[in-house]
MIDOLUM-230058 format. One line per field, with one value per residue (C-alpha): residue in one letter; y, x, z. Coordinates in steps of 0.05 Angstrom, whole numbers, m for minus. Layout:
balum A, ... .
Y Y, ... .
X X, ... .
Z Z, ... .
***
This chain:
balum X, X, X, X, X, X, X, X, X, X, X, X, X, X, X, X, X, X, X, X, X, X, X, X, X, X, X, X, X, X, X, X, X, X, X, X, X, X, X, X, X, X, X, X, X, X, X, X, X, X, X, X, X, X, X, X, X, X, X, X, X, X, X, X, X, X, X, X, X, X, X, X, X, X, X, X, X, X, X, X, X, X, X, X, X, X, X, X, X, X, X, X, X, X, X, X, X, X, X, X, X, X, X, X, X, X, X, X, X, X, X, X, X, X, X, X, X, X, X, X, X, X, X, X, X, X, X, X, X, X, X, X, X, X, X, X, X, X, X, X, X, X, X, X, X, X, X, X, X, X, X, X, X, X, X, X, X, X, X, X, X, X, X, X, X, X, X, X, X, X, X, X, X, X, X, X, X, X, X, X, X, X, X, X, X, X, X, X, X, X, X, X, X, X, X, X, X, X, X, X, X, X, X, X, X, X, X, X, X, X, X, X, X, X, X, X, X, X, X, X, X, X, X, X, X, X, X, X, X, X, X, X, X, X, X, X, X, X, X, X, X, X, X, X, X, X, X, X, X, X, X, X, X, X, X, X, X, X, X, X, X, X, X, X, X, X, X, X, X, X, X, X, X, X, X, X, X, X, X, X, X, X, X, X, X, X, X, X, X, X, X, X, X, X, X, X, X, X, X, X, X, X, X, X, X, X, X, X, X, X, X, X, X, X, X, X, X, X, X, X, X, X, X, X, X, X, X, X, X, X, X, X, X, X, X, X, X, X, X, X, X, X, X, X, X, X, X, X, X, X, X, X, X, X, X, X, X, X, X, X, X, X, X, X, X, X, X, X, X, X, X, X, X, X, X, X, X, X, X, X, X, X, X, X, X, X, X, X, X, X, X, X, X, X .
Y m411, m391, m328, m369, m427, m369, m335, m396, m413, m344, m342, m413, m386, m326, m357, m404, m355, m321, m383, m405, m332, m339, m407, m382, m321, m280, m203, m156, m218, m229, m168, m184, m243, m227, m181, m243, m292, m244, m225, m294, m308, m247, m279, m347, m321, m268, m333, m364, m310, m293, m370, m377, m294, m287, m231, m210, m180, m139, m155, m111, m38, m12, m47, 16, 53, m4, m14, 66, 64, 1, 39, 101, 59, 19, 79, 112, 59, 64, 151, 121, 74, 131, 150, 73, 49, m29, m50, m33, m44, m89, m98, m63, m47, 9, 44, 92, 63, m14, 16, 53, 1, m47, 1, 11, m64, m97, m51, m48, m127, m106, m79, m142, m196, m184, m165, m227, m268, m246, m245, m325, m334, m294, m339, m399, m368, m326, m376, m367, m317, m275, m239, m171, m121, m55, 6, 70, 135, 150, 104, 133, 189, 142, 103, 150, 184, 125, 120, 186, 166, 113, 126, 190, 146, 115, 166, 193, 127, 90, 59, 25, 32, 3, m35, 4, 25, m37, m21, 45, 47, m11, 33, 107, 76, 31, 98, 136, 80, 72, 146, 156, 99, 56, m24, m29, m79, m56, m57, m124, m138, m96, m150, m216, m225, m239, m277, m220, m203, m281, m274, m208, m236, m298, m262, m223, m289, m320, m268, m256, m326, m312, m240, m275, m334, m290, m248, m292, m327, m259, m229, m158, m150, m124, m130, m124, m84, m95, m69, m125, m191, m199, m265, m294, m297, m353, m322, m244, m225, m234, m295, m236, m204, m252, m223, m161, m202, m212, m145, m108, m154, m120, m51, m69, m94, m26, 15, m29, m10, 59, 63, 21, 81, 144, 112, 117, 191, 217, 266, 228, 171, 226, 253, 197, 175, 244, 234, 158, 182, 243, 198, 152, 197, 234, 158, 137, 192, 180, 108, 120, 162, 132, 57, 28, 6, m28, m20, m68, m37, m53, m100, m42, 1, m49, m12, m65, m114, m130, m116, m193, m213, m164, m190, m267, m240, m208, m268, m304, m251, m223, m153, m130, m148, m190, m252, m251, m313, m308, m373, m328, m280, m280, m286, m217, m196, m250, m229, m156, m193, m228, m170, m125, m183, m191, m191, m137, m96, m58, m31, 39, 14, m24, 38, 64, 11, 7, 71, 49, m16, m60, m95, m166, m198, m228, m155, m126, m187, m149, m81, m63, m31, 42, 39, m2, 58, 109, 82, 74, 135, 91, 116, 52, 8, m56, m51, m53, m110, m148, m136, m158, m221, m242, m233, m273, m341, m376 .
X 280, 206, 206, 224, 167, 118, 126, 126, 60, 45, 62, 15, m48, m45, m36, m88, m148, m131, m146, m213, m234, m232, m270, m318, m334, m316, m326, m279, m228, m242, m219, m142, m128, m70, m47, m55, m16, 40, 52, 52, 100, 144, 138, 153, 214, 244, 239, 285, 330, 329, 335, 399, 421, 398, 363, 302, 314, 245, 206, 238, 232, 244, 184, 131, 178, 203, 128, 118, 181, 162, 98, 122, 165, 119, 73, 124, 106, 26, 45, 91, 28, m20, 20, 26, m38, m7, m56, m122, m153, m228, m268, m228, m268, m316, m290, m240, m202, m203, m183, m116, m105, m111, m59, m9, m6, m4, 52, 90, 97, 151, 213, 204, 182, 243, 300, 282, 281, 348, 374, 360, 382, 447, 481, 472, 496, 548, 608, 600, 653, 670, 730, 715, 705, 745, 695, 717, 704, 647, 606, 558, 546, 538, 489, 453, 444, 421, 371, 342, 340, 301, 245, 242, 237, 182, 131, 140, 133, 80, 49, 110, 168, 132, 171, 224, 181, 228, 284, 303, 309, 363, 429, 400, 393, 464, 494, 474, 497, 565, 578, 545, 595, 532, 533, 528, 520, 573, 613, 600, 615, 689, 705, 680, 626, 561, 524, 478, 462, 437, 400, 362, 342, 320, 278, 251, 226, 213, 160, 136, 110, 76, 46, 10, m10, m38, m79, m106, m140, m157, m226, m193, m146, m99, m118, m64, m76, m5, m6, 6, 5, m65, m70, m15, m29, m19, m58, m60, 3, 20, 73, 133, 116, 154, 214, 204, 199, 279, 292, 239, 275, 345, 319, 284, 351, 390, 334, 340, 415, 401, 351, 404, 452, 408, 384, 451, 446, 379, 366, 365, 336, 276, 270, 267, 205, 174, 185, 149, 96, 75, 93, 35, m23, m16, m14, m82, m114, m97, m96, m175, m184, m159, m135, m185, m244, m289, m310, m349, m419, m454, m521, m570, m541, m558, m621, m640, m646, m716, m718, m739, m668, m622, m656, m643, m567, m553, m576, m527, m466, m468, m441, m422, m437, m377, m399, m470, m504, m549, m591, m619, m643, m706, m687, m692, m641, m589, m581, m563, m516, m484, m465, m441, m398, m367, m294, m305, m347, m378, m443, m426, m402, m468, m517, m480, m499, m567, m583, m576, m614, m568, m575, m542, m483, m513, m532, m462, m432, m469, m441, m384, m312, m336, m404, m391, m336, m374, m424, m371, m342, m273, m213, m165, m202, m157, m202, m260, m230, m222, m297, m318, m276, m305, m378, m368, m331, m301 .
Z 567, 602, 561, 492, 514, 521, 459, 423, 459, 453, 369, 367, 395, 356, 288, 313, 338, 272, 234, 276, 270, 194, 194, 252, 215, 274, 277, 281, 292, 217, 185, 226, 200, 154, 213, 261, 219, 212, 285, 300, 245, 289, 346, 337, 303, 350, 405, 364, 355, 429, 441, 400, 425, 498, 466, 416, 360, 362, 409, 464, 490, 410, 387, 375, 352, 309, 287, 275, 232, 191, 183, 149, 112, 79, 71, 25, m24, m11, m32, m93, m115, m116, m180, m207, m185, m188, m115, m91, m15, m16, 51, 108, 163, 155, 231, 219, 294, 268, 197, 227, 276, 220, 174, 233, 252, 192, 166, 224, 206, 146, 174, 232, 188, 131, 188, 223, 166, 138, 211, 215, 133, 136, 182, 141, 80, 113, 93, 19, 7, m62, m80, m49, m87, m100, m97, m135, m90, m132, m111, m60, m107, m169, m128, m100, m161, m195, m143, m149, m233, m225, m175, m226, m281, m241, m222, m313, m341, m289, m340, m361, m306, m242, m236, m222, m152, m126, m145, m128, m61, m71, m86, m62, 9, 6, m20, 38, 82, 52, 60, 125, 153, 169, 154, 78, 21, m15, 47, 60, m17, m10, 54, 2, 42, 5, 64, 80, 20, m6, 70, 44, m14, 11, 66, 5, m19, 41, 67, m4, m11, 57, 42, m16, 13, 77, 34, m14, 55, 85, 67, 74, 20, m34, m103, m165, m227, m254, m326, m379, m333, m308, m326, m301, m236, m168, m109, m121, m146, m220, m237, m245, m195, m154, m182, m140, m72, m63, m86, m35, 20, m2, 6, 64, 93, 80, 110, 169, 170, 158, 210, 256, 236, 258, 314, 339, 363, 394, 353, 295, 322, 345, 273, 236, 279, 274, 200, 198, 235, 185, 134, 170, 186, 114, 76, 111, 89, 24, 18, 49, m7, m72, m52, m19, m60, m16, 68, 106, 120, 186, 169, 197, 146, 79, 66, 11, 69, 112, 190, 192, 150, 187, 261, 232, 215, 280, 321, 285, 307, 238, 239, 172, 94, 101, 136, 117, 94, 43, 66, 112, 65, 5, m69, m81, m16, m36, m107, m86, m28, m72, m117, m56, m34, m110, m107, m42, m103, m33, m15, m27, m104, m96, m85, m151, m201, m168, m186, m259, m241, m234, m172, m195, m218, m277, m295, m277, m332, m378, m381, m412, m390, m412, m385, m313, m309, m310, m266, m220, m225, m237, m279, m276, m332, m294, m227, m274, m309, m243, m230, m298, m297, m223, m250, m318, m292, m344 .
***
């Protein structure tokens, strides 16, 4: 029981420093908070799982390569969202280390926080029983197939299928585990068991509710641009958009019996974390590149600032545009700090607009779609939209 009371202590101060950091204004603590609440939310977890097992679930020898894993899976949506464009990045941390760290922590969170969700869910449900189900041959090939149909579907119609981004990977990944031999929905389905199933979706749910909650408290974020819903929103995500959260935790689910499956033989188990990795290192690159809006920018570098107003904000432990106050600063300083901080606009968005003269947010209300565009250099008219909305409060 030590081990359990320490990583229940352990899973307590975490959530907490991540919490005082936020209030505090603490830098670099700041820009972890949603990565903080999260591995706390592991932790206390995998205790209980150990407490109830004799043994974690995660948090054992496995864990890097369990993080790598969850990593390049998760990053496989971050490539698939370059072509649907449905979430942007605002104020991650302008070092490339605390950036990746950041990237590689937060999600290595997904594969842990859903399997140890379901893995506490499925239990409870695990007495509701169906008739099972009698699965024609074709089946892996049908499902498969209809997985490799949709995500198609997906990257021609972005504009219109996005959805279909989680959805997918629901039957192409179940299909390779019901060939393969590997633990399987429909497997489970064939036996009348529907327990894990309800669990997956519940943990779908379960750590939706909590990836929105997290990030509408954390200063680094995710933004939605979700075609045709904008304003029908609770924190970030629009209203159904919740839809998607029991569905990504069934997908999730399978991969995690997939990956249980491969790891099985060495080889496999050494490929498949060769193949997350890649799948890492190219996504940051590209998420750097065409996700991420906004980066924190260190005070010395905020040229529009005095040497007496960045001395006064580096007394007080300010680092970065993020957690500056703009008591400290004159009339002319805080109008341009409140337009960098807009919504995570950015200083480097910043410099653009001031080029044109615009150096407030009462003269970014004023421009148009089409004009604060092309000022911004900014194809998807829904991130503009975002900015527009945030300077002209209802």
């Amino acid at each position: 029981m030590r081990k359990e009371h320490f990583l229940v202590g352990l899973s307590i101060a975490l959530y907490l420093f991540g919490h005082l950091a936020l209030v505090w204004n603490l830098e670099p603590a700041i820009s972890f908070f949603y990565v903080t609440s999260w591995w706390s939310y592991i932790i206390l977890l995998d205790s209980f799982v150990s407490w109830k097992t004799g043994e974690p679930l995660f948090l054992n020898r496995s864990l890097p390569a369990v993080i790598i894993v969850s990593c390049g899976y998760w990053c496989a949506f971050e490539l698939l969202n370059l072509r649907i464009e449905n979430w942007f990045y605002i104020n991650v941390p302008h070092a490339i280390a605390l950036r990746y760290a950041g990237y590689l922590l937060a999600y290595g969170t997904v594969i842990p926080a859903i399997g140890l969700t379901a893995a506490i869910a499925s239990p409870l449900l695990g007495r509701i029983r169906v008739r099972p189900v009698t699965t024609p041959r074709s089946y892996p090939a049908r499902a498969i197939s209809c997985g490799i149909a949709l995500f198609l579907l997906t990257l021609i119609f972005p504009g219109y299928l996005f959805g279909l981004a989680w959805v997918f990977a629901t039957p192409l990944i179940d299909g390779v585990n019901y060939r393969a031999g590997y633990r399987s929905f429909m497997g489970d389905l064939e036996r009348g068991q529907i327990g894990r199933l309800l669990g997956a979706l519940a943990s779908g749910l379960v750590c939706g509710l909590l990836w929105e909650t997290w990030n509408s408290l954390s200063p680094v974020k995710w933004v939605y641009t979700v075609p045709f819903f904008e304003r029908m929103k609770i924190f970030e995500m629009p209203l159904p958009g919740y839809i998607g959260f029991p569905v990504f935790g069934v997908e999730t689910v399978a991969f995690l019996d997939l990956f249980e499956g491969l790891r099985r033989k060495k080889s496999l188990a050494a490929l498949t974390l060769c193949g997350a990795l890649l799948t890492s290192v190219l996504s940051f690159s590209l998420i750097d590149r065409h996700t991420v809006f906004s980066r924190t920018t260190p005070v010395e570098q905020l040229l529009f600032l005095s040497r007496k107003s960045k001395d006064a904000l580096l007394t007080k432990g300010v680092r970065t545009n993020l957690t500056v106050d703009t008591s400290l600063l004159g009339p002319g300083e805080a109008q341009r700090m409140r337009l960098v901080n807009l919504r995570g606009l950015g200083y480097e968005n910043y410099l653009k607009l001031e080029v044109h003269g615009i150096t407030s947010v009462d003269g970014l209300a004023r421009l148009d779609e089409t004009r604060l565009a092309q000022m911004l250099g900014e194809k998807n008219l829904l991130r503009i939209h975002i900015y527009q909305s945030a300077a002209r409060p209802h």
